[in-house]
CHARMM internal coordinates of N, CA and C (Angstrom, degrees):
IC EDIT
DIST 1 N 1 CA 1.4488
DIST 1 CA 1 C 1.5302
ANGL 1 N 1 CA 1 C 108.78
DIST 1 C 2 N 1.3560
ANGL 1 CA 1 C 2 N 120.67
DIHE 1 N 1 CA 1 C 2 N 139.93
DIST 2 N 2 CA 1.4192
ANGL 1 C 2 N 2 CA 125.64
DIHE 1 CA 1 C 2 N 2 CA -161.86
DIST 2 CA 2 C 1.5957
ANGL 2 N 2 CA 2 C 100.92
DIHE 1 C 2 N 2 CA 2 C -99.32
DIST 2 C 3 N 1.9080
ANGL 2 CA 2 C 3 N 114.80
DIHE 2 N 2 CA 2 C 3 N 131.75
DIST 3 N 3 CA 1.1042
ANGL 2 C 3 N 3 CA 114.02
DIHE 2 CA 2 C 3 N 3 CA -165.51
DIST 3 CA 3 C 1.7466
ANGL 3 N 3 CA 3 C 114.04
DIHE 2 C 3 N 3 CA 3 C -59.98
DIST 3 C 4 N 1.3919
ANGL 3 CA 3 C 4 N 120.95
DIHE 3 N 3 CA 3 C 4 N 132.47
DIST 4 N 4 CA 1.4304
ANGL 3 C 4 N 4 CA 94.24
DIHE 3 CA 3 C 4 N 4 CA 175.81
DIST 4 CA 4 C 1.6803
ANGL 4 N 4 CA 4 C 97.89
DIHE 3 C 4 N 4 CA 4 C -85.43
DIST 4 C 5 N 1.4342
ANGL 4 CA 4 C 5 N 104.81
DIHE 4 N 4 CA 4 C 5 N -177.58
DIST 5 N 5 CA 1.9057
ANGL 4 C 5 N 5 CA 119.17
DIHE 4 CA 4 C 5 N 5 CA -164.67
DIST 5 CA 5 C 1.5352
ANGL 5 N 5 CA 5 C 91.39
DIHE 4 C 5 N 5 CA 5 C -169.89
DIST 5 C 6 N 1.6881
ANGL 5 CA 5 C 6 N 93.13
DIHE 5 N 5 CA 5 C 6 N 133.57
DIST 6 N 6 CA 1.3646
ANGL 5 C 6 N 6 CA 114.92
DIHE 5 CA 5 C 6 N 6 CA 152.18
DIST 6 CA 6 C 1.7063
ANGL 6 N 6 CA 6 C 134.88
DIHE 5 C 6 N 6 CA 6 C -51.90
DIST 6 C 7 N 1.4757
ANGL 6 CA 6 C 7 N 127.48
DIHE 6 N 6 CA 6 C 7 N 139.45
DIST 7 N 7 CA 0.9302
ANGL 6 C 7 N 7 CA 114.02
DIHE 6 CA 6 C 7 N 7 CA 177.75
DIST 7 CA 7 C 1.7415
ANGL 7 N 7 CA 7 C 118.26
DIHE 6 C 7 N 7 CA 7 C -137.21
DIST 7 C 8 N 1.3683
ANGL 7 CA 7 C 8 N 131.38
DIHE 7 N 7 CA 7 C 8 N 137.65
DIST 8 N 8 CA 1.0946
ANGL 7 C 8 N 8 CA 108.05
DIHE 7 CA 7 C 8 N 8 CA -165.96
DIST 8 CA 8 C 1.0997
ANGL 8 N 8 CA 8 C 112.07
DIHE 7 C 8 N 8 CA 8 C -90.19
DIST 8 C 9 N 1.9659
ANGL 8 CA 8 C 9 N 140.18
DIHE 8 N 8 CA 8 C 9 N 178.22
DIST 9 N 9 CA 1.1647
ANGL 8 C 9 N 9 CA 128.48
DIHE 8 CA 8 C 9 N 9 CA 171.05
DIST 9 CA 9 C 1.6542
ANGL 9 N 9 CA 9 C 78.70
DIHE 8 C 9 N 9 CA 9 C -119.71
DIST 9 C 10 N 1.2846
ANGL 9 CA 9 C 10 N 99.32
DIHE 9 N 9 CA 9 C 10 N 125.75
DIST 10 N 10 CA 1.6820
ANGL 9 C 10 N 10 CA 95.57
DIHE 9 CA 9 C 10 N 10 CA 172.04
DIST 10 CA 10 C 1.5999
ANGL 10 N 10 CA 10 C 107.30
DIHE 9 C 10 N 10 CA 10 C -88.68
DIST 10 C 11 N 1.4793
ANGL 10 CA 10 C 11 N 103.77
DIHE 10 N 10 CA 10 C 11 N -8.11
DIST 11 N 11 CA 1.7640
ANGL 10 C 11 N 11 CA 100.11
DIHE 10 CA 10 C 11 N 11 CA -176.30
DIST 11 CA 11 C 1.7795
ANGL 11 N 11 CA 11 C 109.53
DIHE 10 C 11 N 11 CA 11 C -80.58
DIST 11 C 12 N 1.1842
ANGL 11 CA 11 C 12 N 115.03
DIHE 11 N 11 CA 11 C 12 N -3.07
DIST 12 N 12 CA 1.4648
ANGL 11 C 12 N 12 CA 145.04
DIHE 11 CA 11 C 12 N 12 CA 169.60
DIST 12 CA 12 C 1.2956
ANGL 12 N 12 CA 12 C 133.50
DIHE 11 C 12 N 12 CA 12 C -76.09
DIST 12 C 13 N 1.8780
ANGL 12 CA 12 C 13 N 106.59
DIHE 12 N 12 CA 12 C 13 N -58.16
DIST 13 N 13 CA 1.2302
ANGL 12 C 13 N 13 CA 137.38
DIHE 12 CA 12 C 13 N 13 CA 178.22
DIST 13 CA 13 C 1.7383
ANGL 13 N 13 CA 13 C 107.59
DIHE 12 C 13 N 13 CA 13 C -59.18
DIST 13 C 14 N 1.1661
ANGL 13 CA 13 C 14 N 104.36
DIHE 13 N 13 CA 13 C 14 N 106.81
DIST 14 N 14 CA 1.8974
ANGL 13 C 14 N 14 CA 95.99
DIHE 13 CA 13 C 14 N 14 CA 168.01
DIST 14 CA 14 C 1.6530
ANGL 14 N 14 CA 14 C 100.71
DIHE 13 C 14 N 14 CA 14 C -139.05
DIST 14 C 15 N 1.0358
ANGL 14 CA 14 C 15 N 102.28
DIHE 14 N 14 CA 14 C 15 N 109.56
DIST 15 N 15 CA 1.5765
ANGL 14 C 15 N 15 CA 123.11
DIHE 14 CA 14 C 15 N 15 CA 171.01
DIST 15 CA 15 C 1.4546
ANGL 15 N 15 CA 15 C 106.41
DIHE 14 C 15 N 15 CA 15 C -56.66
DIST 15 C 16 N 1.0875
ANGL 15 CA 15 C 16 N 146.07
DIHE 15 N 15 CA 15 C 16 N -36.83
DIST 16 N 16 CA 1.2733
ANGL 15 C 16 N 16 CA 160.24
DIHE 15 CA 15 C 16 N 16 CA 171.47
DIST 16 CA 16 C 1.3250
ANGL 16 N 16 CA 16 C 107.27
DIHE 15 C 16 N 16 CA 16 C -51.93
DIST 16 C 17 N 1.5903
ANGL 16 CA 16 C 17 N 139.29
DIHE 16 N 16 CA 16 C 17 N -25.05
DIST 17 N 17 CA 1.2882
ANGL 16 C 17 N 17 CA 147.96
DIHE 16 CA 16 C 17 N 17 CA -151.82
DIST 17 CA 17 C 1.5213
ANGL 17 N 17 CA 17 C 101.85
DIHE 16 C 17 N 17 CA 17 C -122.11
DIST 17 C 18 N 1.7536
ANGL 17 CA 17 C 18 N 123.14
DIHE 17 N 17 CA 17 C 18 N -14.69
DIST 18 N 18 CA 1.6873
ANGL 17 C 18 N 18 CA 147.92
DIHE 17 CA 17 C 18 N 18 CA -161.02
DIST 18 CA 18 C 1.7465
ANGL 18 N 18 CA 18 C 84.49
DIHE 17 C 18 N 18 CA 18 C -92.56
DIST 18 C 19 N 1.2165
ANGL 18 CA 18 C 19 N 87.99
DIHE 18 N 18 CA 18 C 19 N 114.40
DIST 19 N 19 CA 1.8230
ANGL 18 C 19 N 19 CA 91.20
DIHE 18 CA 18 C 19 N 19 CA 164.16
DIST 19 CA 19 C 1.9981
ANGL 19 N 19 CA 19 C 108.88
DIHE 18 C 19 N 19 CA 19 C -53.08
DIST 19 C 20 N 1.6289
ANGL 19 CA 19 C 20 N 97.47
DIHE 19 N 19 CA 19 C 20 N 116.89
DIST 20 N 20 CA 1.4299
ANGL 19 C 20 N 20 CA 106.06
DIHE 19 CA 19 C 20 N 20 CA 160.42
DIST 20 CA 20 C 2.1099
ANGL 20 N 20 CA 20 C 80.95
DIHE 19 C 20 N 20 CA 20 C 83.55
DIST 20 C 21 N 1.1024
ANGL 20 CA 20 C 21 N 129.41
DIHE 20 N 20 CA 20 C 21 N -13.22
DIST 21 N 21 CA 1.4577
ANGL 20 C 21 N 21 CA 113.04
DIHE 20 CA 20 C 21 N 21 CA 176.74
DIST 21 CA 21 C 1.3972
ANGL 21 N 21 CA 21 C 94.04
DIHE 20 C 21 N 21 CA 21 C 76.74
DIST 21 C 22 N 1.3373
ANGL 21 CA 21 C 22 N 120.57
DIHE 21 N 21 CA 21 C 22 N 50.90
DIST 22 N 22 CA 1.5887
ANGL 21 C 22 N 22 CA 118.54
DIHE 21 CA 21 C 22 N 22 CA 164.56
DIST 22 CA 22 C 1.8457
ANGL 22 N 22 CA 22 C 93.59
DIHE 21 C 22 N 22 CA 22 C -142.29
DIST 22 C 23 N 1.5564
ANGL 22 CA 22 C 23 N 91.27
DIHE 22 N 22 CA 22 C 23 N 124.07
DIST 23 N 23 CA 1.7770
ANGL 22 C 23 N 23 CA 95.60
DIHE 22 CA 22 C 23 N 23 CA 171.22
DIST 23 CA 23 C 1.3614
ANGL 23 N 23 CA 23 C 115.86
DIHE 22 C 23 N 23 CA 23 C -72.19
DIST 23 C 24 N 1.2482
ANGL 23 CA 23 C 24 N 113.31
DIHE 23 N 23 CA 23 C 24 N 122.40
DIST 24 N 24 CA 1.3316
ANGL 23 C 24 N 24 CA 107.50
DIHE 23 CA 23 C 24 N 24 CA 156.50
DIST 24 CA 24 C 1.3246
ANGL 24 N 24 CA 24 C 156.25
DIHE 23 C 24 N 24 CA 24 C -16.40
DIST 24 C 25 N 1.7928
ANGL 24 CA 24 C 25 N 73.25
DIHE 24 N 24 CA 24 C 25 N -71.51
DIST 25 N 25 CA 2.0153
ANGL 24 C 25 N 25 CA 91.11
DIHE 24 CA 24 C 25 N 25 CA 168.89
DIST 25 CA 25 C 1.0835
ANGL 25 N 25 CA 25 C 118.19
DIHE 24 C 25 N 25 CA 25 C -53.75
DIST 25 C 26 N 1.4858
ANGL 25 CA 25 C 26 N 121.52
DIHE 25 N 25 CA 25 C 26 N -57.71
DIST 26 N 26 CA 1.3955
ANGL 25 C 26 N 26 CA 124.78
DIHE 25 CA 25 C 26 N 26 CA 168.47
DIST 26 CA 26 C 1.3257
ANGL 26 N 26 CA 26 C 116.65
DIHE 25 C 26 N 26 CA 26 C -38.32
DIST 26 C 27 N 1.3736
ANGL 26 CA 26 C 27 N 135.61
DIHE 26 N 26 CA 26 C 27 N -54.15
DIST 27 N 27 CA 1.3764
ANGL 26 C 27 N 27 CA 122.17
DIHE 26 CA 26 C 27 N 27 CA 177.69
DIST 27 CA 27 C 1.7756
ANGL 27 N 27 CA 27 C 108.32
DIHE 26 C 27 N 27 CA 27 C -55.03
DIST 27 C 28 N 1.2105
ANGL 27 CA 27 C 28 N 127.34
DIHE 27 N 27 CA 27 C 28 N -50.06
DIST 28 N 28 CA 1.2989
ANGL 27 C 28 N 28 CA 134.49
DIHE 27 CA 27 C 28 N 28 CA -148.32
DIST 28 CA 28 C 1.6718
ANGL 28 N 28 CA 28 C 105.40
DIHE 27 C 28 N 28 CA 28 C -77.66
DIST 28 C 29 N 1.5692
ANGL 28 CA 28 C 29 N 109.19
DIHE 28 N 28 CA 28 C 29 N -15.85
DIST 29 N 29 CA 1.5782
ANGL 28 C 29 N 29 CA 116.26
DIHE 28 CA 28 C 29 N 29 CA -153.23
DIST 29 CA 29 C 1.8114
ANGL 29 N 29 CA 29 C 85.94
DIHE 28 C 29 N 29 CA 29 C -99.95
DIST 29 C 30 N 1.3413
ANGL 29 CA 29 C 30 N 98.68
DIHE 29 N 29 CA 29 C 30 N 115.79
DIST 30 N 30 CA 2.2124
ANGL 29 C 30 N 30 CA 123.72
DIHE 29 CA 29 C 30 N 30 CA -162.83
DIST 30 CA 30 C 1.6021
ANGL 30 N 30 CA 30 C 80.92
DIHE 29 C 30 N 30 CA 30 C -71.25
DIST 30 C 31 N 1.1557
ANGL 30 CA 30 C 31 N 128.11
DIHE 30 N 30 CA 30 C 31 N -40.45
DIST 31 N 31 CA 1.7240
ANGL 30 C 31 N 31 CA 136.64
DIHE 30 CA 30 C 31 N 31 CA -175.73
DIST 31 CA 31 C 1.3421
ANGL 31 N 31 CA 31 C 124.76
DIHE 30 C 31 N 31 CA 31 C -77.00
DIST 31 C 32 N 1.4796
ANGL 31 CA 31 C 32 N 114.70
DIHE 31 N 31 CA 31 C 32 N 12.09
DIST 32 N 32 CA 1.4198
ANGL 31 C 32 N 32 CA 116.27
DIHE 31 CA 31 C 32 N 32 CA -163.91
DIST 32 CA 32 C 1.2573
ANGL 32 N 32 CA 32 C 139.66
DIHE 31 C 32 N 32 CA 32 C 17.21
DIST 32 C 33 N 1.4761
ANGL 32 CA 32 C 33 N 103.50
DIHE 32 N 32 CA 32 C 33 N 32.28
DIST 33 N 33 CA 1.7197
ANGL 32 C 33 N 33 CA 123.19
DIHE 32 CA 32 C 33 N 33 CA 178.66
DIST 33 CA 33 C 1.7217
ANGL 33 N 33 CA 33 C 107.56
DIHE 32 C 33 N 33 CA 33 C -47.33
DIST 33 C 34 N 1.3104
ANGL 33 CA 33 C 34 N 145.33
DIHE 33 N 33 CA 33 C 34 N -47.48
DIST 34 N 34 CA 1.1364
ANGL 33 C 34 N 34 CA 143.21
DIHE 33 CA 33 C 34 N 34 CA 138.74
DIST 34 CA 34 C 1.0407
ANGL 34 N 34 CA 34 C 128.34
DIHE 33 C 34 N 34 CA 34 C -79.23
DIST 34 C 35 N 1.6128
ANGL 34 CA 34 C 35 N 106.48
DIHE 34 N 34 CA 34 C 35 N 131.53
DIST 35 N 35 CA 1.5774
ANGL 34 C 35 N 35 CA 116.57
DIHE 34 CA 34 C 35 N 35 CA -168.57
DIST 35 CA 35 C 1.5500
ANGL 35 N 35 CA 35 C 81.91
DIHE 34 C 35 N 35 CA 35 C -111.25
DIST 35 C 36 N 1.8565
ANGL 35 CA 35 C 36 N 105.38
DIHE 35 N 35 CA 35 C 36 N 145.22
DIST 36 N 36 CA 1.3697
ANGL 35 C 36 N 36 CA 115.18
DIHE 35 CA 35 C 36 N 36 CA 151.14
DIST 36 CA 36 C 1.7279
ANGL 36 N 36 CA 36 C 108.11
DIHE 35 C 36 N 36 CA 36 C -118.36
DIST 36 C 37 N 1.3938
ANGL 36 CA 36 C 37 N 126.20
DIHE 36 N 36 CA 36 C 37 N 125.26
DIST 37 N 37 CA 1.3192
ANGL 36 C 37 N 37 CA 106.52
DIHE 36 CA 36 C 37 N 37 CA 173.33
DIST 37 CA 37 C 1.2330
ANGL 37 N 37 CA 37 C 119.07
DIHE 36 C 37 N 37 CA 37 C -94.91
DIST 37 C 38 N 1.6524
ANGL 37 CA 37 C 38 N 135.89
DIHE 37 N 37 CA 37 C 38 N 11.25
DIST 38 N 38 CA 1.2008
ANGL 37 C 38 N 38 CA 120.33
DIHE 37 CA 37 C 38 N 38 CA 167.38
DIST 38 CA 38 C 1.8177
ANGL 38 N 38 CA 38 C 87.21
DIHE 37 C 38 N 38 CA 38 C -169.84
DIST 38 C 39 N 1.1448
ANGL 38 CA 38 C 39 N 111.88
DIHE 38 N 38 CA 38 C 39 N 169.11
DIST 39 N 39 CA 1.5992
ANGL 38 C 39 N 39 CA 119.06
DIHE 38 CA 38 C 39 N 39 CA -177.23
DIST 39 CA 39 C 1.2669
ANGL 39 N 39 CA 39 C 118.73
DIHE 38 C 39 N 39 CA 39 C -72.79
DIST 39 C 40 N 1.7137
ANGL 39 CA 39 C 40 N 135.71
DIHE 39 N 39 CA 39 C 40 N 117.39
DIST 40 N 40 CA 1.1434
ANGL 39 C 40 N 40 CA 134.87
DIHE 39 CA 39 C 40 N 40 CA 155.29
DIST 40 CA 40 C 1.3537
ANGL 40 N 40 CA 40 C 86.91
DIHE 39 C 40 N 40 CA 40 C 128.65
DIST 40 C 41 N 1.2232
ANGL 40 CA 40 C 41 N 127.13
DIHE 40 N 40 CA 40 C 41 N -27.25
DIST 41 N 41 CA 1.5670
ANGL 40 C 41 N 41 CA 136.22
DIHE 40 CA 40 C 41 N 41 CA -165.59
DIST 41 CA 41 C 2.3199
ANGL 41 N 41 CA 41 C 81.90
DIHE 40 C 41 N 41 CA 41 C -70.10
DIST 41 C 42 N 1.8034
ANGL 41 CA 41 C 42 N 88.01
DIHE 41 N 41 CA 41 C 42 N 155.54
DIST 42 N 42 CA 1.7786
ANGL 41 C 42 N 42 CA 100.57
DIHE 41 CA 41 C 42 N 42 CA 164.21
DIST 42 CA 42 C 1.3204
ANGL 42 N 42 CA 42 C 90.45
DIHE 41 C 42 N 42 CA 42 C -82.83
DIST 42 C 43 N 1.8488
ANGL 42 CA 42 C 43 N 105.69
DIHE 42 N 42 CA 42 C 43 N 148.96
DIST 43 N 43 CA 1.0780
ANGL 42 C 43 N 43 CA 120.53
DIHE 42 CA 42 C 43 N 43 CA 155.36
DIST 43 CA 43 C 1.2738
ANGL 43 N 43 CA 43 C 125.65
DIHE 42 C 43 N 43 CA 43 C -79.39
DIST 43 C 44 N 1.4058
ANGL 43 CA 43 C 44 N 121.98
DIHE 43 N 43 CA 43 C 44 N 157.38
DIST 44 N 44 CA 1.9778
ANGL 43 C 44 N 44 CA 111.49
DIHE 43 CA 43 C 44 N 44 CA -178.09
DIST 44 CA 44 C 1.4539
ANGL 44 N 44 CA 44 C 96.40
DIHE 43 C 44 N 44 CA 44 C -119.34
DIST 44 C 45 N 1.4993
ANGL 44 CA 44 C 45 N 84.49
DIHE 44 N 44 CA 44 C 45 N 143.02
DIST 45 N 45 CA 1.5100
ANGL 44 C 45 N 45 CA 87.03
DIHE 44 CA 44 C 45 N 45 CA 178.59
DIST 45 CA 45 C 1.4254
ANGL 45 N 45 CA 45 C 134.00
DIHE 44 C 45 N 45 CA 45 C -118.31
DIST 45 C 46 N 1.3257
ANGL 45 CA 45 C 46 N 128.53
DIHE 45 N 45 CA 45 C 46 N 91.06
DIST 46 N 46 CA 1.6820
ANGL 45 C 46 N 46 CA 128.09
DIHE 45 CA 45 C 46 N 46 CA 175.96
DIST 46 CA 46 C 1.2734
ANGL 46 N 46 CA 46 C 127.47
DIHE 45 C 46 N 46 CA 46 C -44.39
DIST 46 C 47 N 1.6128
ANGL 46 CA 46 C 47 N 106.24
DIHE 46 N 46 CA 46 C 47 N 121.86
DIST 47 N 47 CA 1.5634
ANGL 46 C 47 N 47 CA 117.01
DIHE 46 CA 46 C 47 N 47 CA -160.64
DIST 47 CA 47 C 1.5467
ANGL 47 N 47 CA 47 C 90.57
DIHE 46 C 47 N 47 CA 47 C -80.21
DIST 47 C 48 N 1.2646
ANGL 47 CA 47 C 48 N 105.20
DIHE 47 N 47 CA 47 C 48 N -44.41
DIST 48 N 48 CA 1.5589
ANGL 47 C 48 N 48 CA 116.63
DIHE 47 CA 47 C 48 N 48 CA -168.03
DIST 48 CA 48 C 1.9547
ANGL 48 N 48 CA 48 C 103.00
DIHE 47 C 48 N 48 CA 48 C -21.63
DIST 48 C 49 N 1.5051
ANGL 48 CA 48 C 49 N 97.89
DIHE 48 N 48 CA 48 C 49 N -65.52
DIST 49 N 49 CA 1.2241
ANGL 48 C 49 N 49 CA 117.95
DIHE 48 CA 48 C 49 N 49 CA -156.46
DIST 49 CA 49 C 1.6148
ANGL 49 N 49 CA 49 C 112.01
DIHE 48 C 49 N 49 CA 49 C -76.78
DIST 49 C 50 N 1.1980
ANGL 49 CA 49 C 50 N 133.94
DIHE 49 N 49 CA 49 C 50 N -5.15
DIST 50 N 50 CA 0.9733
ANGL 49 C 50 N 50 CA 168.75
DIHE 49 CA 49 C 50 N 50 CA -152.31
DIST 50 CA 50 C 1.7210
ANGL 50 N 50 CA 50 C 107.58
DIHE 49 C 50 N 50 CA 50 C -84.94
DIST 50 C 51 N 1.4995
ANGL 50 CA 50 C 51 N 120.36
DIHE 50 N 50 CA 50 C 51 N 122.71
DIST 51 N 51 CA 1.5800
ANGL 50 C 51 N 51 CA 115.02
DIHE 50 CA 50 C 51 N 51 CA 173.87
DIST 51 CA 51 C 0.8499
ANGL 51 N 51 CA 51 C 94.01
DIHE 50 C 51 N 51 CA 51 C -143.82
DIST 51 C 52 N 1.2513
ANGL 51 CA 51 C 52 N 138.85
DIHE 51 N 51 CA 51 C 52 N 45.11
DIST 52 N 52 CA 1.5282
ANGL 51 C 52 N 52 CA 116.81
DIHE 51 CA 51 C 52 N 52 CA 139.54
DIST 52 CA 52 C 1.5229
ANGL 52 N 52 CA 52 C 112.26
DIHE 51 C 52 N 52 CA 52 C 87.30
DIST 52 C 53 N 1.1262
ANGL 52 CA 52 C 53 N 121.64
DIHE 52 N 52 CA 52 C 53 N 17.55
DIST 53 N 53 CA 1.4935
ANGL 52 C 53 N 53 CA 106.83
DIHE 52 CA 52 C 53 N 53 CA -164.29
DIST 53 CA 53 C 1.5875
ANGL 53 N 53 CA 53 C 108.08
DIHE 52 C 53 N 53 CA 53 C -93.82
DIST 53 C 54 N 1.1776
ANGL 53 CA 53 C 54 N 107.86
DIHE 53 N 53 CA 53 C 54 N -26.56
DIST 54 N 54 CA 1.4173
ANGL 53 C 54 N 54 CA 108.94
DIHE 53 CA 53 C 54 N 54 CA 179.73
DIST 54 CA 54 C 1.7049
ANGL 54 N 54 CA 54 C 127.05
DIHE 53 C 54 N 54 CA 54 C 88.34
DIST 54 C 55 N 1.4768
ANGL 54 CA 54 C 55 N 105.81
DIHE 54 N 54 CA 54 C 55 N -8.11
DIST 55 N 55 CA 1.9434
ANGL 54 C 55 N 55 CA 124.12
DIHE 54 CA 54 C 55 N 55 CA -172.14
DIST 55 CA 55 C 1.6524
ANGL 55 N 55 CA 55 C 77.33
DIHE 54 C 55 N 55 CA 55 C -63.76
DIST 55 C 56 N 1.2297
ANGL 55 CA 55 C 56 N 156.05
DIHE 55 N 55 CA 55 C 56 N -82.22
DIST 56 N 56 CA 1.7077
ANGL 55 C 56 N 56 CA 146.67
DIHE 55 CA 55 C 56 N 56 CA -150.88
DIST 56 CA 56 C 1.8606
ANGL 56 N 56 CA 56 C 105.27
DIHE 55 C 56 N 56 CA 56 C -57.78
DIST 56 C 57 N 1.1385
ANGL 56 CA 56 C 57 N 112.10
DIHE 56 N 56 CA 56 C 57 N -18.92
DIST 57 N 57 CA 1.5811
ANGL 56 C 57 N 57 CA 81.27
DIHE 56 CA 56 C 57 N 57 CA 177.69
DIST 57 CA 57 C 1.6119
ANGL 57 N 57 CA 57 C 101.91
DIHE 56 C 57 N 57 CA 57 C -100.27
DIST 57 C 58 N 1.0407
ANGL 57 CA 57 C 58 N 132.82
DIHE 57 N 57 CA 57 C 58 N -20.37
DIST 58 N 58 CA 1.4966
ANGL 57 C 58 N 58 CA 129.83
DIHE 57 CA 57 C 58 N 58 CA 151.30
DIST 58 CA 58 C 1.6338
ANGL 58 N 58 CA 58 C 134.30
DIHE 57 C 58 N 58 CA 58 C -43.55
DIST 58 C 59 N 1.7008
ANGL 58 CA 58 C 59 N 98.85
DIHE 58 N 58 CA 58 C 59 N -17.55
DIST 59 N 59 CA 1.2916
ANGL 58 C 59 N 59 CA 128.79
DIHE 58 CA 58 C 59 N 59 CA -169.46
DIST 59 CA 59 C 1.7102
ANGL 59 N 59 CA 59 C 104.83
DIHE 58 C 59 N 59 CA 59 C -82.34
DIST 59 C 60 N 1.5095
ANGL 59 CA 59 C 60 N 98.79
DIHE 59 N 59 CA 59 C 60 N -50.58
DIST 60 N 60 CA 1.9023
ANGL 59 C 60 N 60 CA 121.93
DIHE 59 CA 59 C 60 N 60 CA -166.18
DIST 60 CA 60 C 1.4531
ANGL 60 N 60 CA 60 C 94.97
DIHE 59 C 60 N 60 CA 60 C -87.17
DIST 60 C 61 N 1.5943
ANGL 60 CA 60 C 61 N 89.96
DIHE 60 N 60 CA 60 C 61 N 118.45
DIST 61 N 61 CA 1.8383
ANGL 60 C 61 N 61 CA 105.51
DIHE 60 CA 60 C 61 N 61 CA 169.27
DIST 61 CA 61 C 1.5648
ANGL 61 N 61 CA 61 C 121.30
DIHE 60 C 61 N 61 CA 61 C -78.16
DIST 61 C 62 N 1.6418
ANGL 61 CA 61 C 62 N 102.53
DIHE 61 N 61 CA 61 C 62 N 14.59
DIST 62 N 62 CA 1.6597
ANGL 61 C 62 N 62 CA 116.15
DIHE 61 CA 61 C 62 N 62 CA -163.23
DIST 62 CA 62 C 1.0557
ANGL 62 N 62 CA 62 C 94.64
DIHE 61 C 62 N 62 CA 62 C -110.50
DIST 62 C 63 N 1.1439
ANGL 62 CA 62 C 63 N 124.13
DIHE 62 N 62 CA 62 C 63 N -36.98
DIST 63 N 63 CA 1.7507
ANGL 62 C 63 N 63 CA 128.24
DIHE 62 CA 62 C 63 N 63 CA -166.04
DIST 63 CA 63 C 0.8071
ANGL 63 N 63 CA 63 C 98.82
DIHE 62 C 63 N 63 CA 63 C 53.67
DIST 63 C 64 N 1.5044
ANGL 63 CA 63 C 64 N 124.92
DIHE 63 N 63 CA 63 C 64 N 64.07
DIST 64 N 64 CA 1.4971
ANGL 63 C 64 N 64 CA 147.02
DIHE 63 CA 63 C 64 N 64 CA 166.34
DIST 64 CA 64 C 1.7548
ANGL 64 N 64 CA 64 C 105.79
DIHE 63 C 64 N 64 CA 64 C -90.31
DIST 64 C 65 N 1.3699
ANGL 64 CA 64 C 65 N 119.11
DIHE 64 N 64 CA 64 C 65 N -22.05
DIST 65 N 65 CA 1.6313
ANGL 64 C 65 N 65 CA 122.43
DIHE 64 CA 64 C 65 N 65 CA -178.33
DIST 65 CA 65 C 1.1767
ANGL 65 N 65 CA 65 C 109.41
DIHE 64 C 65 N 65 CA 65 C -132.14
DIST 65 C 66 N 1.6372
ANGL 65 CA 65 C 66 N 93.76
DIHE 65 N 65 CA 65 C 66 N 139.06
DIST 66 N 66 CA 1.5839
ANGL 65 C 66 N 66 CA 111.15
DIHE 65 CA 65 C 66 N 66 CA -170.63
DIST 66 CA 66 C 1.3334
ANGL 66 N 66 CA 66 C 121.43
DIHE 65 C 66 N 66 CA 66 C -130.90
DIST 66 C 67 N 1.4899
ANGL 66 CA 66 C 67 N 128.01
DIHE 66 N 66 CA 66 C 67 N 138.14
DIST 67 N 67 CA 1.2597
ANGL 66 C 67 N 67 CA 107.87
DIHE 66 CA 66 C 67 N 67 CA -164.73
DIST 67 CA 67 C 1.9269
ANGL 67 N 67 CA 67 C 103.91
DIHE 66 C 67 N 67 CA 67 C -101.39
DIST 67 C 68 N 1.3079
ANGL 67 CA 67 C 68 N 109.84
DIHE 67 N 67 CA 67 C 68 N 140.83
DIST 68 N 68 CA 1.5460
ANGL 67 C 68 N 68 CA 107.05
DIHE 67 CA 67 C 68 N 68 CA -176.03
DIST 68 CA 68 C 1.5863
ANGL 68 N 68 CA 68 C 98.24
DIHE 67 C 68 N 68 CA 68 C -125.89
DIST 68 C 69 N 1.5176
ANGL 68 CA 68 C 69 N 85.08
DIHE 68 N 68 CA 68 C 69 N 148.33
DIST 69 N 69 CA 1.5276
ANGL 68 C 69 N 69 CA 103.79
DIHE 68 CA 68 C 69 N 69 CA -167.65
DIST 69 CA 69 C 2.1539
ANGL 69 N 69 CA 69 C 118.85
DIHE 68 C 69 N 69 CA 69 C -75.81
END
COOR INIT
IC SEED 1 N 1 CA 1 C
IC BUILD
């Protein structure tokens, strides 16, 4: 079975719209699959680290992340 992984839409993603310019997902994701390094900034996101669980796009009120199979 092929791992599924998160993906971001950065054309989606606006930190500017993140209460205080801090993403959510990124805080909530135990795997630090999105890094933010300072507020308002896009977060990046490592596939590497990534399992599929899906708790960060439940996180983003943008539905900026999607999980693909």
């Amino acid at each position: 079975m092929p791992k599924r992984m998160v993906v971001l839409n950065y054309h989606q993603c606006d930190p500017q719209s993140c209460e205080n310019g801090v993403c959510r997902a990124a805080l909530i994701c135990k795997r630090k699959v999105l890094r933010q390094d300072q507020p308002y900034e896009l977060p990046e996101l490592n596939s590497e680290l990534c399992l599929g669980c899906a708790v960060c796009t439940t996180a983003c009120s943008l539905n900026a992340l999607q999980v693909l199979p």
